[in-house]
C-alpha positions in Angstrom: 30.3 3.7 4.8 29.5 0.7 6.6 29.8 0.6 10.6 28.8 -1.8 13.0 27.4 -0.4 17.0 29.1 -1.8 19.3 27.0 -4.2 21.0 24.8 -4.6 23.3 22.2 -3.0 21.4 18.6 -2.8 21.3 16.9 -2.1 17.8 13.4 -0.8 17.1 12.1 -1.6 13.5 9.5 -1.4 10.8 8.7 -3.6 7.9 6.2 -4.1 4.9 5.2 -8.0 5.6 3.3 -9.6 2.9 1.2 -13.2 3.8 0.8 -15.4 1.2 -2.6 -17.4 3.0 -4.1 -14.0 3.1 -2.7 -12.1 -0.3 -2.1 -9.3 1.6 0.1 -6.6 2.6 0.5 -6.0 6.3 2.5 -3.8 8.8 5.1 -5.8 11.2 7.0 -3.8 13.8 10.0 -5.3 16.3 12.0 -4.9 18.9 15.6 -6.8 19.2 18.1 -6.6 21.6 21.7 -7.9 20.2 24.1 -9.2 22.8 26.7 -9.7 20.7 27.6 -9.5 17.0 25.9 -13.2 16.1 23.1 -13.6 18.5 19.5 -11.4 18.6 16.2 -12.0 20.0 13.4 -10.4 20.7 9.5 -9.5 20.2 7.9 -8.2 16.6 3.9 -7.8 16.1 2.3 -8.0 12.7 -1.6 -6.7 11.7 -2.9 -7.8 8.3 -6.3 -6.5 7.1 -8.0 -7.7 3.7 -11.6 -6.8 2.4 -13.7 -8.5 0.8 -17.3 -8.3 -0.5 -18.5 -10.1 2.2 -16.6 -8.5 4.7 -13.0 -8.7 6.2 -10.8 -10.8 7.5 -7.7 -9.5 9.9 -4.8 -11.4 11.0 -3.0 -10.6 13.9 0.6 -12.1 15.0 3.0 -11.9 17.8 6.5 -13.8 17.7 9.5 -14.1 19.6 12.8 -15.4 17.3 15.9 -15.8 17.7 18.4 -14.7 14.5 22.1 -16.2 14.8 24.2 -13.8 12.4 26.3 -15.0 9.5 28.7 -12.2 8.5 29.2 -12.4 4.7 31.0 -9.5 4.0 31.1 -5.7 4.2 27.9 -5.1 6.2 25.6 -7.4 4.6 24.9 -10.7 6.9 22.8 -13.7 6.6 20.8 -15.0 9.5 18.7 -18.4 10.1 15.5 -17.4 12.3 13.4 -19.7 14.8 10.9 -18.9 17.5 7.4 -19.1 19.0 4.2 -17.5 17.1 0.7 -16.7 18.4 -1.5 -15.8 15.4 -5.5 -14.8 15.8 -7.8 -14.4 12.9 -10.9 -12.5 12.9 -13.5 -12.7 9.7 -16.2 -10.0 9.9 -19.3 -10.6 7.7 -21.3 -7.8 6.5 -24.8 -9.2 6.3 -24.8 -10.8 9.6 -22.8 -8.4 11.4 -21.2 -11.1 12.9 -17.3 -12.7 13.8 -15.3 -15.4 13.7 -12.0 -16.0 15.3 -9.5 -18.6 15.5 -6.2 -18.9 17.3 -3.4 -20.6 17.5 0.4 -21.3 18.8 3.0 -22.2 16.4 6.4 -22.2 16.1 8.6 -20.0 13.2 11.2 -21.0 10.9 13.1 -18.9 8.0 16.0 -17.0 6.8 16.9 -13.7 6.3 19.4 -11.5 5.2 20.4 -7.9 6.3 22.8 -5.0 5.4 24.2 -2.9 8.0 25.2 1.0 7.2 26.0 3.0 9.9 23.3 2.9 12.6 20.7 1.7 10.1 20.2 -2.2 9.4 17.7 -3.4 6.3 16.6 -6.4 6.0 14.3 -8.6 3.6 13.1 -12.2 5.9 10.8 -14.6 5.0 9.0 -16.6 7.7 6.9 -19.9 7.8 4.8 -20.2 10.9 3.8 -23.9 11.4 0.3 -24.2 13.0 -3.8 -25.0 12.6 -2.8 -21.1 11.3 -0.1 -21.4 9.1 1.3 -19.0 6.7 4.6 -17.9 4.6 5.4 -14.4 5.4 8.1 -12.1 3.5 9.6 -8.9 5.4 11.0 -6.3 3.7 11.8 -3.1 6.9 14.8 -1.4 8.7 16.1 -1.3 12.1 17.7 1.0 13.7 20.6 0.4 15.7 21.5 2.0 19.7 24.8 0.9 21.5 23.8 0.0 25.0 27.7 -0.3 26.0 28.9 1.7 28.6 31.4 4.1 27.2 34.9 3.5 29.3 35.8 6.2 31.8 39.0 8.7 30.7 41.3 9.0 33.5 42.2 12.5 34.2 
């Protein structure tokens, strides 16, 4: 049974992110508000951590994209994705007890594609931030969708 909400809706996410600088799986979680059936935007946050022998190294990322929907055909959509990216990572050595960070501002750019059923939306992305930080990302996660519309009143 596929279904679309009718929009506006907000949708809270999770995902399993991989990043291909780091070789690591991270977690990514989002929130996206849909004003329409073609157009969402909104914030996500990712957290990588990796250990080493020497220590660890963490990656932290906060984006804001926008995603223009392609509907291809019974729920499942295609979607082009740009936004803004602010990545920090933090490398922890062991012997010295001490850190490093770096930080950065970038910009996003990738594709996605996502199947709607029902209230649920899954979607597999993948991501290339372009800065002194950059990285490849693929997003595997699910949304789920709530109807901010305002139900029409019944006349008695």
């Amino acid at each position: 049974m596929v279904a679309q909400v009718a929009p506006p809706t907000i949708m809270p996410g999770l995902a399993a992110t991989y990043s291909t600088k780091l070789d690591a799986v991270g977690v990514n979680a989002r929130l996206y508000y849909a004003a329409d059936h073609h157009y969402c935007f909104g914030p996500e946050v990712s957290y990588f951590k990796k250990t080493f022998e020497e220590g660890e190294l963490s990656l932290f990322e906060a984006n804001a994209n926008l995603h223009y929907i392609i509907d291809l055909k019974d729920g499942l959509g295609f979607y082009p994705l740009g936004g803004i990216n602010y990545s920090q990572e933090t490398e922890t050595l062991n012997d010295e007890m001490e850190q490093h960070s770096k930080d950065a501002f970038g910009l996003n750019a990738g594709a996605g594609f996502h199947y709607a059923n029902g209230r649920f939306l899954f979607f597999a992305e993948y991501k290339y931030v372009i800065s002194e930080l950059d990285d490849h990302f693929l997003s595997i996660g699910a949304l789920i969708n709530f109807s901010l519309a305002k139900e029409p009143k019944q006349k008695h």
